[in-house]
Structures are given as C-alpha cells and as structure tokens.
PATI-417367 format. One record per residue: residue in one letter; y, z, x of N, C-alpha, C, CB in turn. Coordinates in pm, whole numbers, padded with zeros to 5 digits. Each point is the difference from the previous one (the first is absolute). Last residue first. Glycine has a CB too. Layout:
<pts>
+------+--------+--------+--------+--------+--------+--------+--------+--------+--------+--------+--------+--------+
: resn :    n_v :    n_w :    n_u :   ca_v :   ca_w :   ca_u :    c_v :    c_w :    c_u :   cb_v :   cb_w :   cb_u :
+------+--------+--------+--------+--------+--------+--------+--------+--------+--------+--------+--------+--------+
:    a :      Y :      Z :      X :      Y :      Z :      X :      Y :      Z :      X :      Y :      Z :      X :
...
+------+--------+--------+--------+--------+--------+--------+--------+--------+--------+--------+--------+--------+
</pts>
This chain:
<pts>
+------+--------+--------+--------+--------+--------+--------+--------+--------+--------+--------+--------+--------+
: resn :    n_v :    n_w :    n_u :   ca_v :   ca_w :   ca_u :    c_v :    c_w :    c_u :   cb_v :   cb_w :   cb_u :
+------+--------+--------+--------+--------+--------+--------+--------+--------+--------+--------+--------+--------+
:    x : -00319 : -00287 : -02169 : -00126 : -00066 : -00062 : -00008 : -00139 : -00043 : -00025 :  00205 : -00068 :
:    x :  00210 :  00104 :  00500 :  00065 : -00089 : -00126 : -00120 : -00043 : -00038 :  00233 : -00086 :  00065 :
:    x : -00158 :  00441 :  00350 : -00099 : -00121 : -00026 :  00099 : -00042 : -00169 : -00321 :  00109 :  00151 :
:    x :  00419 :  00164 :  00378 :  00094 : -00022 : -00127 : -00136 : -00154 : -00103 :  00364 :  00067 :  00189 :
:    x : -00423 :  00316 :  00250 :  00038 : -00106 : -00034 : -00021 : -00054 : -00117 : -00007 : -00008 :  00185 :
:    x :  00085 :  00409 :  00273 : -00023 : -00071 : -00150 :  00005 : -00148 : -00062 :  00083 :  00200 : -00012 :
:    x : -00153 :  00264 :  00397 :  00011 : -00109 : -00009 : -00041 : -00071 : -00162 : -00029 :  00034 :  00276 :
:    x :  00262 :  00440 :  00005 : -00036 : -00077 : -00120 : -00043 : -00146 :  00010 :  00151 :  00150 : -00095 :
:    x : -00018 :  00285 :  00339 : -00060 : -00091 :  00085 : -00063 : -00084 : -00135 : -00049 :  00156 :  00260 :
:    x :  00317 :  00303 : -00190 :  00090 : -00072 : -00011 : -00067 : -00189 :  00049 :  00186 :  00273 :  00046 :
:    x : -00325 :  00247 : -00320 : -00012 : -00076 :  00114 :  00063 : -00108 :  00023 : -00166 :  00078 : -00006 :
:    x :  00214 :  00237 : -00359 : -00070 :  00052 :  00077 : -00093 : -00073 :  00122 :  00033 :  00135 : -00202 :
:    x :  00204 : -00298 : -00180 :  00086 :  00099 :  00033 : -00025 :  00079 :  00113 :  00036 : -00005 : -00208 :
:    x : -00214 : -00413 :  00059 :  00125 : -00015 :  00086 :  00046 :  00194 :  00076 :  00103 : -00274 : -00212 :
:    x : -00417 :  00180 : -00147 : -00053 : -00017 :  00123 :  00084 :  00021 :  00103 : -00134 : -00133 : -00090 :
:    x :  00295 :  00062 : -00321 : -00056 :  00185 : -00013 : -00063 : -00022 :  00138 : -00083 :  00088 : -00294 :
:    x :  00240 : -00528 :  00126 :  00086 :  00151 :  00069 : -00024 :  00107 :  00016 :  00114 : -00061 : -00060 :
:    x : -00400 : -00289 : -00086 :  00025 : -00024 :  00157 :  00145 :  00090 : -00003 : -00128 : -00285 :  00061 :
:    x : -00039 :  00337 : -00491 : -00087 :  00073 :  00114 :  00008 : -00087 :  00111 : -00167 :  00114 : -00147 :
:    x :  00514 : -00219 : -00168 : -00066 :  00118 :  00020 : -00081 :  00062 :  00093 :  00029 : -00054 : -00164 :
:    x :  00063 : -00361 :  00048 :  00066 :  00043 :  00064 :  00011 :  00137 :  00044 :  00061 : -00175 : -00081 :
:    x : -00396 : -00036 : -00235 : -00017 : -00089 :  00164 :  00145 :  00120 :  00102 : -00064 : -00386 : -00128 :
:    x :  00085 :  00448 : -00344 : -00098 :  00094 :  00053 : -00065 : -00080 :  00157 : -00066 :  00107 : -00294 :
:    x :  00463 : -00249 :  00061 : -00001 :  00116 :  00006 : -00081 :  00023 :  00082 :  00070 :  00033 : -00178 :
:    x :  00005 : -00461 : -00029 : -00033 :  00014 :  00158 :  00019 :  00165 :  00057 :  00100 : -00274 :  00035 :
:    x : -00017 :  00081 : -00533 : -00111 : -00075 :  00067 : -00044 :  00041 :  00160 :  00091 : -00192 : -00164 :
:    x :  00345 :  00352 : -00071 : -00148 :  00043 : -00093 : -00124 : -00068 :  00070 :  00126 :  00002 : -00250 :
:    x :  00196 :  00046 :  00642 :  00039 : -00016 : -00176 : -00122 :  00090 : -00052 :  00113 : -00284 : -00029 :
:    x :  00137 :  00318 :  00567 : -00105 :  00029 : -00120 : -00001 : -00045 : -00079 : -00013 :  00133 :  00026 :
:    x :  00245 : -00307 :  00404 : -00005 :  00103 : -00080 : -00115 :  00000 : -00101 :  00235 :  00008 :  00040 :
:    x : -00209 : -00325 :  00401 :  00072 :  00028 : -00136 : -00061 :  00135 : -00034 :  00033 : -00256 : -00090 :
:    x : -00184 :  00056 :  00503 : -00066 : -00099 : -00139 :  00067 :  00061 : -00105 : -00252 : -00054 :  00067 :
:    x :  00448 :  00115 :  00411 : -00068 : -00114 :  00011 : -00099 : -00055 : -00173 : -00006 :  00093 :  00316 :
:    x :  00294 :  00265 : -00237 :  00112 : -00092 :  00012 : -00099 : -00100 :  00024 :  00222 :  00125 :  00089 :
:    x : -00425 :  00290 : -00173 :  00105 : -00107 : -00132 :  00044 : -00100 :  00067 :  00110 :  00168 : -00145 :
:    x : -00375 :  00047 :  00410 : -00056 : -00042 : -00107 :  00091 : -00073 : -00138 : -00159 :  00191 :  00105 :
:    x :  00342 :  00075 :  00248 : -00051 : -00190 :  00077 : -00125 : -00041 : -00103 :  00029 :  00041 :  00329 :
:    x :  00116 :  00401 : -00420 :  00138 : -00055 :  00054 : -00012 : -00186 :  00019 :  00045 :  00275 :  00155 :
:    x : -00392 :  00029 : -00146 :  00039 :  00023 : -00080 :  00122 : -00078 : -00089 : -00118 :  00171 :  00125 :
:    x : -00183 : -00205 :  00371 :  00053 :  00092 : -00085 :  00071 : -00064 : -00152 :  00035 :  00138 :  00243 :
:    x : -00326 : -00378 :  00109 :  00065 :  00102 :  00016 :  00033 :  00150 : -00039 :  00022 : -00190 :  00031 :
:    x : -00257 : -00306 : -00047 :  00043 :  00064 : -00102 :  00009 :  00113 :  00089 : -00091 : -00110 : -00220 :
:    x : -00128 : -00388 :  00292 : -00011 :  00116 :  00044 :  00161 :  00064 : -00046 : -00206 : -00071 :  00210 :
:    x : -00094 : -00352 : -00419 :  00128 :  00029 :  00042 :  00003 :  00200 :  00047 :  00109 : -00257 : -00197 :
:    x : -00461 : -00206 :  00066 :  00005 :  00113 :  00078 :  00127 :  00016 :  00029 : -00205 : -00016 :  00083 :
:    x :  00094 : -00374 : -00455 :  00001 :  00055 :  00121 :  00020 :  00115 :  00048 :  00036 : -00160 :  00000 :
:    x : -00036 : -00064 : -00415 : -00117 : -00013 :  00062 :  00004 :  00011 :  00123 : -00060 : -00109 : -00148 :
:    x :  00493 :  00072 : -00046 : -00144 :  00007 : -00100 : -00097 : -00061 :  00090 :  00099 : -00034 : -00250 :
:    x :  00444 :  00284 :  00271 : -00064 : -00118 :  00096 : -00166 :  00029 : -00112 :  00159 :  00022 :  00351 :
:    x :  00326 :  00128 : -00599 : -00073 : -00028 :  00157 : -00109 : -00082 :  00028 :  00056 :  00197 :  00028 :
:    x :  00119 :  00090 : -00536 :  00003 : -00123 :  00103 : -00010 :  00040 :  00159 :  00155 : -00124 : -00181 :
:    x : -00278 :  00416 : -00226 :  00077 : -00099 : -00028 :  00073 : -00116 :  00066 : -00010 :  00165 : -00107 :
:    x : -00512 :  00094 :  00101 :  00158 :  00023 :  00050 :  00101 : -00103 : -00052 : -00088 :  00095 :  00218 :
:    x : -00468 :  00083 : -00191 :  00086 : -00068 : -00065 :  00097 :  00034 :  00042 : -00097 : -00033 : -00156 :
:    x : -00275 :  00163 :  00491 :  00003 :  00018 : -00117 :  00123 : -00120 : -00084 : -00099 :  00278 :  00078 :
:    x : -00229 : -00083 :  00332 :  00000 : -00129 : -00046 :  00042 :  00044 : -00114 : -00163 : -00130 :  00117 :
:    x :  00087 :  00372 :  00365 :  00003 :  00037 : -00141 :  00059 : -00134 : -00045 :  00031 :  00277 :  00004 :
:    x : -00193 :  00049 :  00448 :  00033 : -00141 : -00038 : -00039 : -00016 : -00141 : -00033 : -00091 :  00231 :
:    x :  00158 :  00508 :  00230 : -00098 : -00065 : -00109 :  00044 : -00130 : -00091 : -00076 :  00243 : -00014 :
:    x :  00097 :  00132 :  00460 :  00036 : -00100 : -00058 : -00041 : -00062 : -00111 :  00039 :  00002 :  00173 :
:    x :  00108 :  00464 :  00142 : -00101 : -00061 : -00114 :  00028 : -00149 : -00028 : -00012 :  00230 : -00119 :
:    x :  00291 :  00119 :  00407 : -00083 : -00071 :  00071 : -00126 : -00109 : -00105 :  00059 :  00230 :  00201 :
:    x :  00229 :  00129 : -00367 :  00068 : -00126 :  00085 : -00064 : -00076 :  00047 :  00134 :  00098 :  00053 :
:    x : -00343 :  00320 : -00157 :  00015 : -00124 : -00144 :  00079 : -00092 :  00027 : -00018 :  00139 : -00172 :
:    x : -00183 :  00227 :  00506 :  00148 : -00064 : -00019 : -00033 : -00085 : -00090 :  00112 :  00014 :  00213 :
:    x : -00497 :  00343 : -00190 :  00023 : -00118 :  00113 :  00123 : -00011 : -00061 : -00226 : -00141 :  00075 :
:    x :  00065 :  00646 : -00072 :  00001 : -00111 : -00101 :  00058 : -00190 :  00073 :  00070 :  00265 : -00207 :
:    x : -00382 :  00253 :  00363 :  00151 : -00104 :  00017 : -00029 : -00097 : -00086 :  00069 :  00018 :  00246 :
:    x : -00304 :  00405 : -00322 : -00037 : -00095 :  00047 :  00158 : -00069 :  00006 : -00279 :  00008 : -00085 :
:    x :  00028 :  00528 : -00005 :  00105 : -00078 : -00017 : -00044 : -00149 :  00070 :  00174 :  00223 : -00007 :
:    x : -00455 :  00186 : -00097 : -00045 : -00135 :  00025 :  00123 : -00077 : -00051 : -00267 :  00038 : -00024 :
:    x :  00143 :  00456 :  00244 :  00147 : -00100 :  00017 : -00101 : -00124 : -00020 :  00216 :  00127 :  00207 :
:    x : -00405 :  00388 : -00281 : -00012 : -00078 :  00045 :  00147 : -00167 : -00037 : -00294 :  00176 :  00003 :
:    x :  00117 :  00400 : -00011 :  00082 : -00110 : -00008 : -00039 : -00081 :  00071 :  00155 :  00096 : -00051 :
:    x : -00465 :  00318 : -00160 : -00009 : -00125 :  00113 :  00135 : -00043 : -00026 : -00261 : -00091 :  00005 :
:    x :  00064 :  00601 : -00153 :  00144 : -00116 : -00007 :  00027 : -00075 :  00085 :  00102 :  00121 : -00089 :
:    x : -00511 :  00240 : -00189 :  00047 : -00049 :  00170 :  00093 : -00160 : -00012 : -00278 :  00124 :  00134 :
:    x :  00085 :  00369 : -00412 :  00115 : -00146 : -00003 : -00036 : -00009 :  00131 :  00232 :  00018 : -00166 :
:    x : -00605 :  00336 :  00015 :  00143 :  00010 :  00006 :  00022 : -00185 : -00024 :  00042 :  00270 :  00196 :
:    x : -00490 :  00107 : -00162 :  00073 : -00120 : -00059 :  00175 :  00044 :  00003 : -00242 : -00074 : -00179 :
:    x : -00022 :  00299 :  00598 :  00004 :  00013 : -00145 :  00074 : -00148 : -00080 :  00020 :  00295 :  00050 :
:    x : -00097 : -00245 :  00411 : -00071 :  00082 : -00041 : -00057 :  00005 : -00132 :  00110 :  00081 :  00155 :
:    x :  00078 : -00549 :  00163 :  00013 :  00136 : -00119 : -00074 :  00103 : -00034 :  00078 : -00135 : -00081 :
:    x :  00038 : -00167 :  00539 : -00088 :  00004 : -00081 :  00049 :  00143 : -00141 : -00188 : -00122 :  00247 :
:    x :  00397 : -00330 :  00108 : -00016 :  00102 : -00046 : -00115 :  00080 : -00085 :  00196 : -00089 :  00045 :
:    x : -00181 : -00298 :  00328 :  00026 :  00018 : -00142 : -00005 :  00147 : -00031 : -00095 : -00226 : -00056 :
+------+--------+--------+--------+--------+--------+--------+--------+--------+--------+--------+--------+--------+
</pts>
C-alpha cells in the first residue's frame, strides 16, 4: 500500500458491474379475466400474438388482466395463464 506523506485523494476503482440473467428464461403464472378460452386451466402463452388468438383482445372488462400478461409477455416469452369467470 502506498503511503501518503501529506493529506491528499487517493482514487480506489472499483467494477461492481453484475450480469444481468436473460428475462427469457423467467417464468411466471397469472389468473386473470378474458373474453374467452379455456377456464380454469393452465394455458402456456408465448407471446403476445398467441395471447390474442388464444383469449381475445382487450375490452372495458378484460383490459387490465390483458394488460399485464402483456407487459410480461414483453419481456419474456414463458407465460403461464389461466382464464377465471366470476
């Protein structure tokens, strides 16, 4: 270690960069309203794309269910869902 005579700066760098894991790889599982498909069962969800074609588009009633299994979608492609009716 160095030693200082006099007060001065002494300039540690240090690298606490960290790898971030693949959000692809994430899976997660979500129960919400939809305008049709399968009820009460585990339907694995893809993308975005295979969300509509398997529980429909958005309304006033199924927005916010659709919603956030798309915002998920957006950033991993391992959705499991399933569609509940009150």
């Amino acid at each position: 270690m160095a030693m200082q005579v006099s007060p001065g700066i002494n300039i540690t760098e240090k690298d606490f960069t960290d790898t971030t894991p693949n959000v692809s790889t994430s899976i997660a599982g979500f129960a919400g309203v939809f305008r049709w498909g399968p009820v009460d069962t585990i339907v694995e969800v893809g993308s975005e794309n295979q969300l509509v074609a398997l529980f429909g588009k958005p309304d006033n009633d199924t927005f916010n269910s659709f919603f956030a299994a798309a915002n998920f979608l957006g950033y991993s492609n391992n959705l499991r869902l399933v569609r509940v009716v009150s």
